[in-house]
N, C-alpha and C positions, 0 to 999 in steps of 0.2 A: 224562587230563591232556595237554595242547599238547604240543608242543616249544617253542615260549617260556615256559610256564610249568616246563618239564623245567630250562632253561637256567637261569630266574631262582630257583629253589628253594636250590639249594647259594649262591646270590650272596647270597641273602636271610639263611641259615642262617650262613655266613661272617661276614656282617656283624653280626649279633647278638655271635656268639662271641669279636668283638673288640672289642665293646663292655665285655660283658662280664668281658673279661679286662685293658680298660682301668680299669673298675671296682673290679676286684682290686687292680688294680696302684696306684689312687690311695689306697688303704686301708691297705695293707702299708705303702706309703710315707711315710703319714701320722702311722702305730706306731711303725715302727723311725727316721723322723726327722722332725724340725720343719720343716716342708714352710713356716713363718713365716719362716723364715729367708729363703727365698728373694723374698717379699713385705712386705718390712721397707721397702722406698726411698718415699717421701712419709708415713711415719707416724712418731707419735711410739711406738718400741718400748725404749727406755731414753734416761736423761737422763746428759750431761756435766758430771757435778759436783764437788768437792772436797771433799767430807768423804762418810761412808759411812752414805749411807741409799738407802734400795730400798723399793718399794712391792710389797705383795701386792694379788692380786686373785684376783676370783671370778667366773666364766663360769655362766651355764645357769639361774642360782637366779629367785626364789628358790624353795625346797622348802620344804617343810613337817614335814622330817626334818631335813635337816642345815643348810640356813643356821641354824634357831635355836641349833644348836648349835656350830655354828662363832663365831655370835655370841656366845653363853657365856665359848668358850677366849678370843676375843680381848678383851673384856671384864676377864674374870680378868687376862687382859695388859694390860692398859690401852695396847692396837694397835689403830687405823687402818687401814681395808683398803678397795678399790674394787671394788664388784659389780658385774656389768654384767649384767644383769637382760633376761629374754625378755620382752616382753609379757604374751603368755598366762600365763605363770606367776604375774605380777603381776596380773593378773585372779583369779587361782584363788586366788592367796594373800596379797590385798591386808596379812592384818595384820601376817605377816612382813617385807612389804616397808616398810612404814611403821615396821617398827622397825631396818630397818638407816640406815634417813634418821634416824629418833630418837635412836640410837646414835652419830649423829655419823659415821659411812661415807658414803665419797664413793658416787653411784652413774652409771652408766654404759647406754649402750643396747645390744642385742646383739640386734635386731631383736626384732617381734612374734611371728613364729614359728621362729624356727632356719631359714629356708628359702636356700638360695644363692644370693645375691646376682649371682651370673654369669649369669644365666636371667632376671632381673628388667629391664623398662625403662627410661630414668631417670624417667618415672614414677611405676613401682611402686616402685624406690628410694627415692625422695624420699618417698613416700605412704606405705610403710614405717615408716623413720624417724620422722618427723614424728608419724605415728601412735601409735607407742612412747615417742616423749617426752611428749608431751599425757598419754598414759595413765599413767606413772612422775609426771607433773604431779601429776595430777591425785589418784592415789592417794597419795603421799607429803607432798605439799608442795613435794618440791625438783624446780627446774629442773635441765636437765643439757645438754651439748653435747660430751658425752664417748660416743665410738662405737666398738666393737669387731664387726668384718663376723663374721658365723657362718661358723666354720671357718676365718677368719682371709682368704679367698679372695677378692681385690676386683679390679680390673683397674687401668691403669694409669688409663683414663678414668673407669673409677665414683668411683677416691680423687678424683682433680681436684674431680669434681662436688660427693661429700660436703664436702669442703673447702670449695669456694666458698660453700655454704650456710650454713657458719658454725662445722661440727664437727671436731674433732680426731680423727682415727684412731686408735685407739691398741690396737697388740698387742704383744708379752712379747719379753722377751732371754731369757728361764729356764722352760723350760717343766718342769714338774713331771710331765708325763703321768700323772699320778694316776688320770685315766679307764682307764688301762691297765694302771698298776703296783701293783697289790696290796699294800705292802710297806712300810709306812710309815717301815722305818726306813731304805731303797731310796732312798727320795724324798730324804728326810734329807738323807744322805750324800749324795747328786746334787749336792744345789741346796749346799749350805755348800761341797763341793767347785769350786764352778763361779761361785760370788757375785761380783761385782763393783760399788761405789759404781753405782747411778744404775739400776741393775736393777729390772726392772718382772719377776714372779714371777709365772705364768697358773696356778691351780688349778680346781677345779670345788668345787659349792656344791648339786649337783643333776645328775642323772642317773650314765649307766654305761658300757663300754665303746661301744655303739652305740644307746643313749635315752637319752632329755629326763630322764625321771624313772625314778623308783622303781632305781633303785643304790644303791650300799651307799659311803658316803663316811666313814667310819669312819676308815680310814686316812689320807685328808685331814684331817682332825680331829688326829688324831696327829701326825702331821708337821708341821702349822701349829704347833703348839704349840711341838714341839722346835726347830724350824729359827730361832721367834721368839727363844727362849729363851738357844741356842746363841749367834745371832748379837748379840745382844746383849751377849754377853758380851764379844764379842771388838770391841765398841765400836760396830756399827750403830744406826741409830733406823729407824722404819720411821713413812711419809711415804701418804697421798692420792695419787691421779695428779693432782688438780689442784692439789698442795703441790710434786710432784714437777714438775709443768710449768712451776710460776715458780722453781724453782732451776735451771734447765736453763740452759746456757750456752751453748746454741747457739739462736740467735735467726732460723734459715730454715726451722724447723719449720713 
């Protein structure tokens, strides 16, 4: 081996290990807090209203385990909920997805593949997008212009652009992390303890701690139930994001 190749070995090996460990670190941070928080400014991530309604919604689906079965509990409840649907998944599982449009659920985009939109051109952004709606089009019947970025991760310039082309951003005041909390009655307690009129509520509909698919959403199930249930009690209705966007009082969305 050189002496430039002696020199550039450890530089090379460095720079991996802080990659690396930036990678850790965006993951940890991800877990233990709603990293949306901090990417909330140009989207619609809860509405300013007067009476006490909140929208749920659903990320990742559809699945072919548990959206039909989330569809069931909400059903039973006679609730409204917003899916924001991968492509691919809607590909694989066209007839679940055609029955959350049948069902009367708003539905939402959450790109073709889950891929991070920070890495993408605008371009591939917009070709993305567009792609994902055509195909939700075209399998369901319903049109949409409701868009949630995968992993919530957009830039100041990509919202602008999505925006310009005619879609609404939209991620969560209440995040349930149900991908990670085991515990349905965890979740529960979380979200009733933390609720606020105009809350938009992010759950999963499909996948697991770190995949698309095959997770166990059992406890999602559970939770949706009680949280509907509870809150209703204490006087909430539960609303679409696009029922929830025309009661919105703040009109510089």
């Amino acid at each position: 081996m050189s002496l430039n190749k002696k020199k550039i070995l450890p530089i090379i090996i460095i720079f991996i290990a802080v990659l690396a460990l930036l990678g850790l670190g965006v993951t940890f941070f991800t877990l233990f807090f709603d990293h949306a928080i901090l990417l909330r400014n140009g989207t619609f991530y809860r509405a300013d209203v007067n009476e006490k309604v909140a929208a749920v919604t659903f990320d990742d689906g559809p699945s072919y385990d548990w959206t039909p079965r989330i569809l069931d509990a909400l059903k039973r409840l006679n609730a409204k909920a917003t899916f924001f649907m991968i492509g691919d998944h809607v590909l694989k599982y066209p007839i679940v997805a055609k029955r959350v449009a049948a069902e009367g659920h708003d539905i939402g985009i959450h790109s073709m593949g889950h891929h991070n939109y920070l890495y993408l051109t605008k371009y591939e952004l917009q070709k993305d997008i567009e792609d994902s709606r055509a195909l939700i089009r075209q399998v369901t019947g319903k049109d949409t212009t409701l868009f949630r970025p995968p992993k919530a991760w957009l830039s100041k310039r990509e919202k602008e652009k999505i925006k310009s082309l005619g879609y609404t951003v939209v991620l969560w005041s209440l995040n349930s992390k149900d991908w990670v909390h085991f515990d349905d009655k965890y979740i529960t307690k979380y979200i009733l303890r933390n609720i606020r009129p105009g809350d938009i509520i992010l759950f999963h509909d499909s996948g697991g701690s770190f995949r698309l698919e095959g997770g166990d959403r059992k406890e999602t199930v559970l939770a949706v139930t009680r949280i509907i249930e509870k809150l209703r009690e204490s006087g909430y209705r539960f609303v679409t994001i696009s029922e929830l966007l025309k009661m919105d009082k703040n009109e510089k969305r």
